[in-house]
Predicted model as a PDB file, atoms N, CA, C, CB and O in Angstrom, pLDDT in the B-factor column:
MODEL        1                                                                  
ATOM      1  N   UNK A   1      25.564-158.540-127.983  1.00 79.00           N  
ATOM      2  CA  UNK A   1      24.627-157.570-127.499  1.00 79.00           C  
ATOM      3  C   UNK A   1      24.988-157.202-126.067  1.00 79.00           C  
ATOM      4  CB  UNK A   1      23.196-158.102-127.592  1.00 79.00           C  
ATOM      5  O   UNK A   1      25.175-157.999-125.149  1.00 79.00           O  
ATOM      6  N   UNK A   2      25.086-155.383-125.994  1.00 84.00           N  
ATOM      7  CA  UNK A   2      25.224-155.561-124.174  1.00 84.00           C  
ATOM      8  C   UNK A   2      23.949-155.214-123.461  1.00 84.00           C  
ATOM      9  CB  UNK A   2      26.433-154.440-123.422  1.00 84.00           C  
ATOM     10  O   UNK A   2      22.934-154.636-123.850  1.00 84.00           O  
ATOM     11  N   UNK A   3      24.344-155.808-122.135  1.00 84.00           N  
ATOM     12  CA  UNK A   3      23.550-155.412-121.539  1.00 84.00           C  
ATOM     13  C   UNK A   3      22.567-153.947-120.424  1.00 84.00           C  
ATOM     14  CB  UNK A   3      23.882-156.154-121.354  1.00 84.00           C  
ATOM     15  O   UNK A   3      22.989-153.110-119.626  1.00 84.00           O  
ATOM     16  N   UNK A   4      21.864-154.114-120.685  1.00 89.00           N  
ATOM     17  CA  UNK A   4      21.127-152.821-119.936  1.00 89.00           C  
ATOM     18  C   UNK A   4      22.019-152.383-118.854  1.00 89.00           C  
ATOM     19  CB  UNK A   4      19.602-153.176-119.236  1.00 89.00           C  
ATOM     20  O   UNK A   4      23.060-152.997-118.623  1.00 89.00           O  
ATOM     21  N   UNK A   5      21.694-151.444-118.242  1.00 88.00           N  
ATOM     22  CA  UNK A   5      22.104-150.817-117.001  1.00 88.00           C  
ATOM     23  C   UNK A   5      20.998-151.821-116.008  1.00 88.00           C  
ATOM     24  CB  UNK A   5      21.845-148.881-116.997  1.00 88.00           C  
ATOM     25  O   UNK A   5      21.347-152.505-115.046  1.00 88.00           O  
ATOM     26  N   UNK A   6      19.481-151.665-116.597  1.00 92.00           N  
ATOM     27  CA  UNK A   6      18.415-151.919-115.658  1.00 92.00           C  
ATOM     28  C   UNK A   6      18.384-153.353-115.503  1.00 92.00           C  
ATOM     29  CB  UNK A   6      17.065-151.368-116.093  1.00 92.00           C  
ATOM     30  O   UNK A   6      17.975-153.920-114.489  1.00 92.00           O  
ATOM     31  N   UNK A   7      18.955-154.088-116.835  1.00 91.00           N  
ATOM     32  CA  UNK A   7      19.101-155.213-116.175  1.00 91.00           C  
ATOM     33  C   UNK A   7      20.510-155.862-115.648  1.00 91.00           C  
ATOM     34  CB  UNK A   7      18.519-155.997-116.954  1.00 91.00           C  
ATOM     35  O   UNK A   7      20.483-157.005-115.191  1.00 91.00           O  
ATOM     36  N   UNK A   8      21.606-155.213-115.704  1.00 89.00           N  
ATOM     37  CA  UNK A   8      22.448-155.761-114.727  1.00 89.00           C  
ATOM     38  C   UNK A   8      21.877-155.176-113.018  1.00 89.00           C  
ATOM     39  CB  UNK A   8      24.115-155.226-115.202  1.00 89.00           C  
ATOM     40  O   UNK A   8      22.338-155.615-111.964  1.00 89.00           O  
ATOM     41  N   UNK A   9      20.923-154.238-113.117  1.00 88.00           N  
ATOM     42  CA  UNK A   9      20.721-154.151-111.596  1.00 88.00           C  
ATOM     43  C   UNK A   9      20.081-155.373-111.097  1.00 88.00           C  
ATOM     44  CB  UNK A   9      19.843-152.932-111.178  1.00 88.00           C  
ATOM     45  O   UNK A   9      20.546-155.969-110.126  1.00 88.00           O  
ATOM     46  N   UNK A  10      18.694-155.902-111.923  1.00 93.00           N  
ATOM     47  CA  UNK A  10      17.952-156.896-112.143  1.00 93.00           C  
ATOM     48  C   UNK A  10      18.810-158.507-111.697  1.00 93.00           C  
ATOM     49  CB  UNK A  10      17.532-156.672-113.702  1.00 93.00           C  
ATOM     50  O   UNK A  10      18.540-159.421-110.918  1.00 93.00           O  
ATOM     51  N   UNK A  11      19.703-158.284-112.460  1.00 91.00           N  
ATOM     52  CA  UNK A  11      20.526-159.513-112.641  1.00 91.00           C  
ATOM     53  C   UNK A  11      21.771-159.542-110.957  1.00 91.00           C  
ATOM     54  CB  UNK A  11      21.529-159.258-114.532  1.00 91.00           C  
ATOM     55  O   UNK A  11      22.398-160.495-110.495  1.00 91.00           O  
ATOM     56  N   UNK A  12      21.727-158.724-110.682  1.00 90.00           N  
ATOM     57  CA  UNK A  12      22.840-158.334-109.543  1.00 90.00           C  
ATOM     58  C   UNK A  12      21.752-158.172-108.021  1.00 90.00           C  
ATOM     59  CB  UNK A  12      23.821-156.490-110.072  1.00 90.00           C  
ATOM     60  O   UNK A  12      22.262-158.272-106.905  1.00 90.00           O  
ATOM     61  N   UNK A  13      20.679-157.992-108.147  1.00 92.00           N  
ATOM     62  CA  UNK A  13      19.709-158.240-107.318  1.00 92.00           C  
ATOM     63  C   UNK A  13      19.235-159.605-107.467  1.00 92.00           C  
ATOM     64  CB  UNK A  13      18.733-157.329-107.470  1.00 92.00           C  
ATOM     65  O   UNK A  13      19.256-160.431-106.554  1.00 92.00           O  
ATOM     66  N   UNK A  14      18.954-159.746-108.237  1.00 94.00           N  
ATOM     67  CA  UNK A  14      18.044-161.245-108.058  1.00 94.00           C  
ATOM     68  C   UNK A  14      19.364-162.694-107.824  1.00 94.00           C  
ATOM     69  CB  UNK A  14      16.866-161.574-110.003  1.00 94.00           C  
ATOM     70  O   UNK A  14      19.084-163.835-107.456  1.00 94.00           O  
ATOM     71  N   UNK A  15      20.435-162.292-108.090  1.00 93.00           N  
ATOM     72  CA  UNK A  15      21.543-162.674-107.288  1.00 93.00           C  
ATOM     73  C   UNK A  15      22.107-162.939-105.828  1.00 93.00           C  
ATOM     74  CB  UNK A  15      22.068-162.068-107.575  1.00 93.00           C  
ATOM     75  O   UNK A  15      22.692-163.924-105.376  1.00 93.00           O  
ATOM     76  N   UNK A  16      21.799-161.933-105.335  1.00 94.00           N  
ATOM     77  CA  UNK A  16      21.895-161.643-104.134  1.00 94.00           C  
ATOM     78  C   UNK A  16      21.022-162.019-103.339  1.00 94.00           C  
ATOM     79  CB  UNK A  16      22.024-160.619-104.009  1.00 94.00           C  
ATOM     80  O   UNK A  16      21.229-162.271-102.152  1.00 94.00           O  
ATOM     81  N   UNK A  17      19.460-162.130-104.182  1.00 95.00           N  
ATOM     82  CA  UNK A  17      18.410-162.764-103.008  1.00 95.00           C  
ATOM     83  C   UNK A  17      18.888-164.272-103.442  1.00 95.00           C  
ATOM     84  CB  UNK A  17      16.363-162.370-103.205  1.00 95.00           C  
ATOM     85  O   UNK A  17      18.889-164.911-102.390  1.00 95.00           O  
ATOM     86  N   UNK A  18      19.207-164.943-104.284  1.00 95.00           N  
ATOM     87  CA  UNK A  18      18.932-166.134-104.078  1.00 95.00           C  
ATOM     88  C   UNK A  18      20.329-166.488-103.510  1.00 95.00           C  
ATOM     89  CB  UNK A  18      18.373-166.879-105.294  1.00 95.00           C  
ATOM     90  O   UNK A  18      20.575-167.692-103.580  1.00 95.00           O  
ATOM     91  N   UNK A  19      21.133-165.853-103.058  1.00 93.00           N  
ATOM     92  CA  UNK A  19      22.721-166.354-102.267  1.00 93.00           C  
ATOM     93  C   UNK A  19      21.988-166.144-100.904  1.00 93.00           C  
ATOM     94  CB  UNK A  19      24.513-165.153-102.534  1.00 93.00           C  
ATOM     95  O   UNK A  19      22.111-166.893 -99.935  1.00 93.00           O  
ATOM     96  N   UNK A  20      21.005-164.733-100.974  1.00 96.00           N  
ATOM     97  CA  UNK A  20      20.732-164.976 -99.310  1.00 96.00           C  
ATOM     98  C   UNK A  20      19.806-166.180 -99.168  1.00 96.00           C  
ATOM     99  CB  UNK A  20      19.930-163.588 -98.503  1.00 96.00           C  
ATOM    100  O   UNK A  20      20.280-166.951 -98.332  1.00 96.00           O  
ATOM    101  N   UNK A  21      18.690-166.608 -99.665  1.00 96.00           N  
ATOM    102  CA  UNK A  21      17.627-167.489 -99.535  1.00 96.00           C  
ATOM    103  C   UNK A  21      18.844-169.104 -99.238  1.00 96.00           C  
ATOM    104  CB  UNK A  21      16.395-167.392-101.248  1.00 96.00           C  
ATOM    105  O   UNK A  21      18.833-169.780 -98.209  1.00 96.00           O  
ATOM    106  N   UNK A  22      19.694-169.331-100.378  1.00 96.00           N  
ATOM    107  CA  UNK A  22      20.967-169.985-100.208  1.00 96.00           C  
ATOM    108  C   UNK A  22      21.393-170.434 -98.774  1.00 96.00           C  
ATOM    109  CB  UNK A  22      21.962-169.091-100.716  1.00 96.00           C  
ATOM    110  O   UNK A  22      21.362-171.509 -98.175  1.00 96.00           O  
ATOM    111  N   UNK A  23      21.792-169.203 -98.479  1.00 95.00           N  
ATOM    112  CA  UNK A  23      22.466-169.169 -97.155  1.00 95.00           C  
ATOM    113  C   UNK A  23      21.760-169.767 -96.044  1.00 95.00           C  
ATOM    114  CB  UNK A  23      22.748-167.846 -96.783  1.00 95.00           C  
ATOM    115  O   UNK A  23      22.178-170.749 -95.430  1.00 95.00           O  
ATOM    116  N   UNK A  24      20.400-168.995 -95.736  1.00 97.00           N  
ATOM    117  CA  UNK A  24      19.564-169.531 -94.878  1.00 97.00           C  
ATOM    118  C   UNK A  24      18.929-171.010 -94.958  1.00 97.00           C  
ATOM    119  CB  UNK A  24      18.667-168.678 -94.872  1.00 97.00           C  
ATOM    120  O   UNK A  24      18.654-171.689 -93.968  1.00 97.00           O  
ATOM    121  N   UNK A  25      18.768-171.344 -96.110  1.00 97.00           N  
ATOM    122  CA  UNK A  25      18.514-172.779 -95.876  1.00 97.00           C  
ATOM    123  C   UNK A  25      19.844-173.582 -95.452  1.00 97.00           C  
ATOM    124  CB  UNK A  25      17.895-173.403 -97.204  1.00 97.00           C  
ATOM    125  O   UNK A  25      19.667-174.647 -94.860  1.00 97.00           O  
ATOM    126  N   UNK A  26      21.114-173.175 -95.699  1.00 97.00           N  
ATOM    127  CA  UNK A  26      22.105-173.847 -95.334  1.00 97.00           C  
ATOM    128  C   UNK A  26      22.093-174.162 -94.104  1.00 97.00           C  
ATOM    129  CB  UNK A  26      23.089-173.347 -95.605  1.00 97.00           C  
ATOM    130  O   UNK A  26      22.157-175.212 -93.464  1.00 97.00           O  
ATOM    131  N   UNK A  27      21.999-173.054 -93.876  1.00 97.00           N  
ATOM    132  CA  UNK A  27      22.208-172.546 -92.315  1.00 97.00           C  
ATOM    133  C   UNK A  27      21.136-173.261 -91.438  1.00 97.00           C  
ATOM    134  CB  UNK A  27      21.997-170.790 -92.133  1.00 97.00           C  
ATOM    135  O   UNK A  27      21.512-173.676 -90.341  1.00 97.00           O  
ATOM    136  N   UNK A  28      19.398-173.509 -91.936  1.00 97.00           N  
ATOM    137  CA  UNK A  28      19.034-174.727 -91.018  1.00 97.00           C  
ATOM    138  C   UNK A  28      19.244-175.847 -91.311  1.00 97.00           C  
ATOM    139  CB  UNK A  28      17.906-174.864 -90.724  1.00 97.00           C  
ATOM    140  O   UNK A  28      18.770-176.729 -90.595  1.00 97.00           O  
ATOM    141  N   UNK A  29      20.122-176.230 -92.606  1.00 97.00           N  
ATOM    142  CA  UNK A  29      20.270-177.740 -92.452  1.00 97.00           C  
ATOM    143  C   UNK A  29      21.779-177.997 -91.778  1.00 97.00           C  
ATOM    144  CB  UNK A  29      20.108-178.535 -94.035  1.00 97.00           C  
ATOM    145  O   UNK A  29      22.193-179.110 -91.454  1.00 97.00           O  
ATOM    146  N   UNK A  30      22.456-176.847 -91.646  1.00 97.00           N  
ATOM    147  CA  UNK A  30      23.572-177.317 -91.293  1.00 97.00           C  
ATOM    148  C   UNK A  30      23.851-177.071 -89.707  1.00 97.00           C  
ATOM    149  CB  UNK A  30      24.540-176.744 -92.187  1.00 97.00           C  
ATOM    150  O   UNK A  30      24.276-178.068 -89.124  1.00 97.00           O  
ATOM    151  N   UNK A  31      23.703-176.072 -89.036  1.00 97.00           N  
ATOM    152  CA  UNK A  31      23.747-176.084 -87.957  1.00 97.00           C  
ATOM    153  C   UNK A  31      23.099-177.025 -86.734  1.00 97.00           C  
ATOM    154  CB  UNK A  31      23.538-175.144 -87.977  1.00 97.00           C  
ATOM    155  O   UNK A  31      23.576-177.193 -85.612  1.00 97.00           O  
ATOM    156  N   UNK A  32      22.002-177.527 -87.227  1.00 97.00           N  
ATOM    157  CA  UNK A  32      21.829-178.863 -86.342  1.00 97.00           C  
ATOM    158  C   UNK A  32      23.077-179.884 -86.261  1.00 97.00           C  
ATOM    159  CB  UNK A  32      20.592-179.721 -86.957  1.00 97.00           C  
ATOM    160  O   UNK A  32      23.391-180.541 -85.268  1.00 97.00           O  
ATOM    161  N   UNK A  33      23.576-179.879 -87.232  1.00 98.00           N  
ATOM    162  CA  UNK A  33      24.274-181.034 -87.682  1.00 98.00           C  
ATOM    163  C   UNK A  33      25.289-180.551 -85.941  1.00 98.00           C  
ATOM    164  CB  UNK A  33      25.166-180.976 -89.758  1.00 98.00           C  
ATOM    165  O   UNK A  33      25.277-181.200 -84.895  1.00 98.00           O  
ATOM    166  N   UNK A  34      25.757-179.734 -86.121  1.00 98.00           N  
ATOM    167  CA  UNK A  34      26.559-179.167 -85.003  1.00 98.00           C  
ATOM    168  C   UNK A  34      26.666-179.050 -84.193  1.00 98.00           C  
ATOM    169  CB  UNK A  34      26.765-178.599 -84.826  1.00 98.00           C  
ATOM    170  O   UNK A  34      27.707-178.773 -83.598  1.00 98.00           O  
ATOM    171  N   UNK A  35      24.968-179.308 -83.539  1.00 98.00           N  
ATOM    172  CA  UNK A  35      23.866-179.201 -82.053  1.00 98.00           C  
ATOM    173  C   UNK A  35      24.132-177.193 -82.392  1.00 98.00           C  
ATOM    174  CB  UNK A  35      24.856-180.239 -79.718  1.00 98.00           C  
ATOM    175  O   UNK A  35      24.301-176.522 -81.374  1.00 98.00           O  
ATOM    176  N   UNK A  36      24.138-176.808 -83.093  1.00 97.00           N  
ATOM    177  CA  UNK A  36      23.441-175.231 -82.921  1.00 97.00           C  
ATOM    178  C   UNK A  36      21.844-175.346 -83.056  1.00 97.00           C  
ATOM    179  CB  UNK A  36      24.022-174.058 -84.265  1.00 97.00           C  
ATOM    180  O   UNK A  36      21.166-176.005 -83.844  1.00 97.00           O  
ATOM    181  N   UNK A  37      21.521-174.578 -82.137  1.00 96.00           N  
ATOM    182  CA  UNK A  37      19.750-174.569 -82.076  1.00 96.00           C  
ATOM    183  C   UNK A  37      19.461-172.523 -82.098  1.00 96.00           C  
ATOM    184  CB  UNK A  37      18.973-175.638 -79.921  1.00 96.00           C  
ATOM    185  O   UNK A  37      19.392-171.764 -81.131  1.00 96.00           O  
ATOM    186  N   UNK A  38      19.336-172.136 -83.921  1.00 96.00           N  
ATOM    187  CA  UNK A  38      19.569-171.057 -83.885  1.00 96.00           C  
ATOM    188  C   UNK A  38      17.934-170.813 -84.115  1.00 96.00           C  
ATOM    189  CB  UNK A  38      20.735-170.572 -84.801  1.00 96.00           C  
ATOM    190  O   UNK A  38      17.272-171.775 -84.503  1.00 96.00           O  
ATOM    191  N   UNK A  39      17.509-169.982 -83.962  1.00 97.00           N  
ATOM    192  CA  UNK A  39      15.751-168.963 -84.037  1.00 97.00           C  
ATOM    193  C   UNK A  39      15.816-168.899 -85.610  1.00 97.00           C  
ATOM    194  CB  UNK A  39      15.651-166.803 -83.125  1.00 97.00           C  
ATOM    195  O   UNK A  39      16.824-168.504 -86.195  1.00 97.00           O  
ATOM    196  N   UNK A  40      14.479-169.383 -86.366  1.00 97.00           N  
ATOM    197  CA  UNK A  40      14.300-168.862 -87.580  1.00 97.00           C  
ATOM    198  C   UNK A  40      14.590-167.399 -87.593  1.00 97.00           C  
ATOM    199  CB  UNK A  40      13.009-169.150 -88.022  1.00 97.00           C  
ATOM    200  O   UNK A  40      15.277-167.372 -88.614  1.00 97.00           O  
ATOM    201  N   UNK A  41      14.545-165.957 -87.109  1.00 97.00           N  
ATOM    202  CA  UNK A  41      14.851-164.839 -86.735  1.00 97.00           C  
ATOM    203  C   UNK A  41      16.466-164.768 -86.881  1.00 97.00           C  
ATOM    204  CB  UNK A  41      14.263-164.620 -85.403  1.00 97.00           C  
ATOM    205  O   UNK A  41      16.974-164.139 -87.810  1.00 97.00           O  
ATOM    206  N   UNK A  42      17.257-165.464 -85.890  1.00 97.00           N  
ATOM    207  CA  UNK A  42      18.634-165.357 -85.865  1.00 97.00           C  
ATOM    208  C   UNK A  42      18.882-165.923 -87.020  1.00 97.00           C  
ATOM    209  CB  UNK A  42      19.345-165.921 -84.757  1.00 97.00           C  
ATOM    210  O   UNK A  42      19.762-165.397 -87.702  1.00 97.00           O  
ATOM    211  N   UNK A  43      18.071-167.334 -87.640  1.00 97.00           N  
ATOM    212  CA  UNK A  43      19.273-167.731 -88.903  1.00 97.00           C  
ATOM    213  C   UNK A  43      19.095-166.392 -90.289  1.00 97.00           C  
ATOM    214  CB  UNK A  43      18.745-169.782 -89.768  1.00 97.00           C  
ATOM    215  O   UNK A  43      19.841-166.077 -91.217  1.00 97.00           O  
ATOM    216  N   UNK A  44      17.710-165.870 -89.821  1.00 97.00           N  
ATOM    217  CA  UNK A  44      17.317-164.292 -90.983  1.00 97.00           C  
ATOM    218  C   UNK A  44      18.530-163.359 -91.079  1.00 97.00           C  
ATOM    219  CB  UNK A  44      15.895-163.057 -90.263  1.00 97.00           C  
ATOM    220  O   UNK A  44      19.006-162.912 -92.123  1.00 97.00           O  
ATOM    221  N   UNK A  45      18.992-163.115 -89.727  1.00 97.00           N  
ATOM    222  CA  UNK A  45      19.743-162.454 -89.452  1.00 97.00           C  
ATOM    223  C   UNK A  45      21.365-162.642 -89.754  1.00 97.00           C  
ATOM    224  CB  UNK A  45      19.379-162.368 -88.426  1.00 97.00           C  
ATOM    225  O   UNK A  45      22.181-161.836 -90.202  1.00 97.00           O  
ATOM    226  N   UNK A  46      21.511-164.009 -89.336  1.00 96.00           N  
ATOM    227  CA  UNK A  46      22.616-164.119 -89.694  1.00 96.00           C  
ATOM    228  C   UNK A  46      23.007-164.527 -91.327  1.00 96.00           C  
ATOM    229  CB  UNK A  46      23.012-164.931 -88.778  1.00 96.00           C  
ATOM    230  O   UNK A  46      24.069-164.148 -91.821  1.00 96.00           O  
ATOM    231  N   UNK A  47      22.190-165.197 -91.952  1.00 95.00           N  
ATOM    232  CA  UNK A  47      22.196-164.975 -93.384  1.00 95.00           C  
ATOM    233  C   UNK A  47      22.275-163.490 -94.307  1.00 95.00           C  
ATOM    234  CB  UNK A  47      21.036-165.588 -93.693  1.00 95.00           C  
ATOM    235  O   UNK A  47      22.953-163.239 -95.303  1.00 95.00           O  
ATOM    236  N   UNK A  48      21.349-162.674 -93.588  1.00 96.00           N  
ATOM    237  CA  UNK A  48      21.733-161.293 -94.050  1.00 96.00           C  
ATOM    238  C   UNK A  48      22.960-160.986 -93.777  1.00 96.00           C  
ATOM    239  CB  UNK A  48      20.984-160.283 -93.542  1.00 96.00           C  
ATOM    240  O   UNK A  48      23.451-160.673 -94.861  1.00 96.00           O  
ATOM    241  N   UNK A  49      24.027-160.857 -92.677  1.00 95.00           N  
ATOM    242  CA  UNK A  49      24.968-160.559 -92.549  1.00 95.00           C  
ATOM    243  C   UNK A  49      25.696-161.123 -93.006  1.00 95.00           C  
ATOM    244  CB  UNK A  49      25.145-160.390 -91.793  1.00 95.00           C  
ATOM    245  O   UNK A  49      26.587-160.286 -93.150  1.00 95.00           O  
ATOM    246  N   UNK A  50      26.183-162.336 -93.539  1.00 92.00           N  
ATOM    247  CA  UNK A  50      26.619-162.920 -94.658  1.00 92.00           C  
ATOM    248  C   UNK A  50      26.632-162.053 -95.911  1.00 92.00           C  
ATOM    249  CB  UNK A  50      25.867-164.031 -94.840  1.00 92.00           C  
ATOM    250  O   UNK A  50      27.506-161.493 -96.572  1.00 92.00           O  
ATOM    251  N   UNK A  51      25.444-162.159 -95.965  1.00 93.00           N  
ATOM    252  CA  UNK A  51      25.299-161.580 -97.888  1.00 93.00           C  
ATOM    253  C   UNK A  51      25.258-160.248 -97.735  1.00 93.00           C  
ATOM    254  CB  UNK A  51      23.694-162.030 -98.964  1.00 93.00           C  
ATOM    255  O   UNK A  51      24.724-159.724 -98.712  1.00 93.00           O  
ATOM    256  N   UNK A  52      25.695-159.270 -96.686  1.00 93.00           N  
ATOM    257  CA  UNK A  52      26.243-158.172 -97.282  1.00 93.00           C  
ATOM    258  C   UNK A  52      28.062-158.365 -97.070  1.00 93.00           C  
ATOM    259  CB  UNK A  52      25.503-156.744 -96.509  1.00 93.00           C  
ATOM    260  O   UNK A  52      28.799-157.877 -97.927  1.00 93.00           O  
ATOM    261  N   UNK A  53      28.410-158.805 -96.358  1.00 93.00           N  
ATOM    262  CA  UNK A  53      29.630-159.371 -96.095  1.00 93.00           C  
ATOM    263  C   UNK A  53      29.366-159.849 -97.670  1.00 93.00           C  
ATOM    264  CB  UNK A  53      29.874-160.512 -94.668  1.00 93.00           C  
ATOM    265  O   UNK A  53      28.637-158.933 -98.052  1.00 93.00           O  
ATOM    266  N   UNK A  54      29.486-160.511 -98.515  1.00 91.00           N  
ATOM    267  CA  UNK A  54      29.604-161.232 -99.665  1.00 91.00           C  
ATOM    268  C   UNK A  54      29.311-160.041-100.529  1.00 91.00           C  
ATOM    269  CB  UNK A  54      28.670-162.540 -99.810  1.00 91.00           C  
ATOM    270  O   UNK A  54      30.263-159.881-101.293  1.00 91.00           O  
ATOM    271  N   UNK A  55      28.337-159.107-100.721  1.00 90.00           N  
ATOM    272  CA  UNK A  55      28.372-158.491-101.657  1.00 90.00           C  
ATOM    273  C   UNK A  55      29.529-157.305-101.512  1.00 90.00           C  
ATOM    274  CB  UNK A  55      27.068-158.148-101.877  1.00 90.00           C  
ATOM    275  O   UNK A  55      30.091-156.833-102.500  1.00 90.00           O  
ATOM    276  N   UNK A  56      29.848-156.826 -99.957  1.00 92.00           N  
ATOM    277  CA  UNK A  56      30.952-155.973-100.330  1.00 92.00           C  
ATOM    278  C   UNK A  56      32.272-157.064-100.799  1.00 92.00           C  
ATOM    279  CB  UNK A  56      31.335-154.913 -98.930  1.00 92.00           C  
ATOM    280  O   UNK A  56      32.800-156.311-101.617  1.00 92.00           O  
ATOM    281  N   UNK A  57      32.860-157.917-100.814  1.00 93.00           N  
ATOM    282  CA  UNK A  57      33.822-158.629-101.214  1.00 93.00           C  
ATOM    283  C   UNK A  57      34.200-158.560-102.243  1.00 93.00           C  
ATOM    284  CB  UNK A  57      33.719-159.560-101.081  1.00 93.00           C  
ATOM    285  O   UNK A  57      35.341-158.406-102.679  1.00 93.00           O  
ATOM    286  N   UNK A  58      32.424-158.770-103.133  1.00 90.00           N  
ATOM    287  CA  UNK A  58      32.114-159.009-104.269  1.00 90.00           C  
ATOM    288  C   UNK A  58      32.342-157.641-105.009  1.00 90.00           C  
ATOM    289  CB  UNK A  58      30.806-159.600-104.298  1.00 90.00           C  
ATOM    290  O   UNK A  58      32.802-157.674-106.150  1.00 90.00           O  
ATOM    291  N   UNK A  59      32.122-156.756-104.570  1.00 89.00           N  
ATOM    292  CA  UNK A  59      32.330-155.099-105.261  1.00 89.00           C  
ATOM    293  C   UNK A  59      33.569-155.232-105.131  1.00 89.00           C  
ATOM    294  CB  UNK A  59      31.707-153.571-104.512  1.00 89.00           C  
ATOM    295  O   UNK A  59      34.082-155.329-106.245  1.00 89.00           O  
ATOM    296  N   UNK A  60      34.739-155.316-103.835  1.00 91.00           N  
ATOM    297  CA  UNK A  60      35.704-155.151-104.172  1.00 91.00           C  
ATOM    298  C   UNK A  60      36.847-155.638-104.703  1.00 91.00           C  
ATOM    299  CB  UNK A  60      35.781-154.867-103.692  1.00 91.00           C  
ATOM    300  O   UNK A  60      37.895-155.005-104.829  1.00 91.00           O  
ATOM    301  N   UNK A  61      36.603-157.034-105.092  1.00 91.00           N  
ATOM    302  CA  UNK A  61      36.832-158.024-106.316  1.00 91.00           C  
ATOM    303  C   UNK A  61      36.346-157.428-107.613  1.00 91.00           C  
ATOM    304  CB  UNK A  61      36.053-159.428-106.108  1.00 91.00           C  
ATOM    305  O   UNK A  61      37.066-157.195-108.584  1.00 91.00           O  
ATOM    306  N   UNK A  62      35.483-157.282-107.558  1.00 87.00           N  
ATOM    307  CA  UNK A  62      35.440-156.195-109.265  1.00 87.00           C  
ATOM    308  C   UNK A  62      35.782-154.934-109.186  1.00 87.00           C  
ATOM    309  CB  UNK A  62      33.927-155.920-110.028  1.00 87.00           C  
ATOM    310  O   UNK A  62      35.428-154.336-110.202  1.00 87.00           O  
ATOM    311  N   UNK A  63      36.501-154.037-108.160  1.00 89.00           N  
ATOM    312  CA  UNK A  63      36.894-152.790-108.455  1.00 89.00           C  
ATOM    313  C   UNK A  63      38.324-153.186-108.534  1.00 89.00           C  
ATOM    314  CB  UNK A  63      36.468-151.640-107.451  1.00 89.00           C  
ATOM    315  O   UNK A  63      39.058-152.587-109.321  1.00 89.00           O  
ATOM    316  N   UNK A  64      38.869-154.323-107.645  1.00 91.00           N  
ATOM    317  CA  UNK A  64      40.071-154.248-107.899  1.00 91.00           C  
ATOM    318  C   UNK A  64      40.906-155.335-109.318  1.00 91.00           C  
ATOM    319  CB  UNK A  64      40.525-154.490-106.478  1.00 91.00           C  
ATOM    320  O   UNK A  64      42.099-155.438-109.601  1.00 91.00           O  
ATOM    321  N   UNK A  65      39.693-155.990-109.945  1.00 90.00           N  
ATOM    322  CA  UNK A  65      40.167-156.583-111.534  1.00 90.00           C  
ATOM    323  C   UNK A  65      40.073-155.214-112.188  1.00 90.00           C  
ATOM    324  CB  UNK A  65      38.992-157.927-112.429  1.00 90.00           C  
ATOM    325  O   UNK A  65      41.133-154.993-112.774  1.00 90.00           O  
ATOM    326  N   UNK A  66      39.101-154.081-112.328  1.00 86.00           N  
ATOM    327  CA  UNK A  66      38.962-153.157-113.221  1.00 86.00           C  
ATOM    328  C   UNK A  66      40.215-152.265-112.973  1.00 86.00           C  
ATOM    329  CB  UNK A  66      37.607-152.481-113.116  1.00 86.00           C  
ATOM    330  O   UNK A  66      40.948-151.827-113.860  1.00 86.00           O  
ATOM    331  N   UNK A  67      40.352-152.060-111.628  1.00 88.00           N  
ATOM    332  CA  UNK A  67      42.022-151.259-111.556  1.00 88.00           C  
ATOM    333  C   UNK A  67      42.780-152.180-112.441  1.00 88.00           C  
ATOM    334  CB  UNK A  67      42.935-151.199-109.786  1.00 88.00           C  
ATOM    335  O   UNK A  67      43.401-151.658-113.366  1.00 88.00           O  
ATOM    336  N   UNK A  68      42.832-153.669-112.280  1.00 88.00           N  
ATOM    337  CA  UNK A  68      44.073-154.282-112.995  1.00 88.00           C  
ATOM    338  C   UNK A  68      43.946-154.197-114.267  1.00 88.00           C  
ATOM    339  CB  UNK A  68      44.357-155.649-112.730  1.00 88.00           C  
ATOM    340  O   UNK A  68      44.966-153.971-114.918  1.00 88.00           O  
ATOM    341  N   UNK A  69      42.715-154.348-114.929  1.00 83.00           N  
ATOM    342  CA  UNK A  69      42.424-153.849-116.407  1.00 83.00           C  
ATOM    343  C   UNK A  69      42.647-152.439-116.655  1.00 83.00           C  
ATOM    344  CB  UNK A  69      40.997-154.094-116.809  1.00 83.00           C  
ATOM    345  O   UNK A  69      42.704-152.173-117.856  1.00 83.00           O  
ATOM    346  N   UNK A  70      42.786-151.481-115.881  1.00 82.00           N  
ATOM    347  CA  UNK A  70      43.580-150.463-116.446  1.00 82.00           C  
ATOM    348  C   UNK A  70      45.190-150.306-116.656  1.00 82.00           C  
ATOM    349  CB  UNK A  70      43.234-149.536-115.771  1.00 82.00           C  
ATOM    350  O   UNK A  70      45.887-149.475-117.239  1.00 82.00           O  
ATOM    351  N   UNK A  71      45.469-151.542-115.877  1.00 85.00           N  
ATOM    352  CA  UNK A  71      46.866-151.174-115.742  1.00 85.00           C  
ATOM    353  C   UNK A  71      47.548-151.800-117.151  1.00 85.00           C  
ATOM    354  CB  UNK A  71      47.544-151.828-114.246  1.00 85.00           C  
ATOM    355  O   UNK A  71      48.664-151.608-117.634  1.00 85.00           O  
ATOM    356  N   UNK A  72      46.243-152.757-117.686  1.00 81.00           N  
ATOM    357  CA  UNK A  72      47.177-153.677-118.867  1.00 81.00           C  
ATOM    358  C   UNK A  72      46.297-152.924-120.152  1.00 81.00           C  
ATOM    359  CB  UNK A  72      46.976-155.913-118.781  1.00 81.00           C  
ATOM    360  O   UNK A  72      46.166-153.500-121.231  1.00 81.00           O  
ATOM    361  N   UNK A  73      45.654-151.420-119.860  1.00 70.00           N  
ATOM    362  CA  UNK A  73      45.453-151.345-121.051  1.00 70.00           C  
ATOM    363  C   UNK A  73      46.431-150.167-121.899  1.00 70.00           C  
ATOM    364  CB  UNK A  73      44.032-151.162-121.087  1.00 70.00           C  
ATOM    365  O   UNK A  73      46.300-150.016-123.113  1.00 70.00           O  
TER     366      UNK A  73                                                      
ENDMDL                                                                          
END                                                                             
């Protein structure tokens, strides 16, 4: 069975929040470890910038397998 359009958006969003939610908890358990003393605000921030950094990667890791799947079809 394939899947929706509406739910690969579904599925590709609710992805992305939980890599960012991910991130940010990393980010206060790990940066103490380091003596970083970052602002709940800054670790918001810097977790967002992560996960768009990650999702463009992520697009262009799948545009550039689908170029290679054209090339072997």
């Amino acid at each position: 069975m394939k899947q929706s359009r509406r739910m690969s958006l579904i599925e590709a969003l609710s992805n992305v929040a939980i890599g960012y939610g991910v991130a940010v908890l990393t980010q206060i358990a790990v940066f103490p470890l380091f003596d970083l003393q970052v602002s709940l605000s800054d670790n918001l921030l810097i977790g967002a910038l992560f996960t768009l950094v990650s999702v463009a990667r992520s697009y262009a890791v799948r545009r550039m397998f689908e170029r290679m799947r054209s090339w072997n079809a």
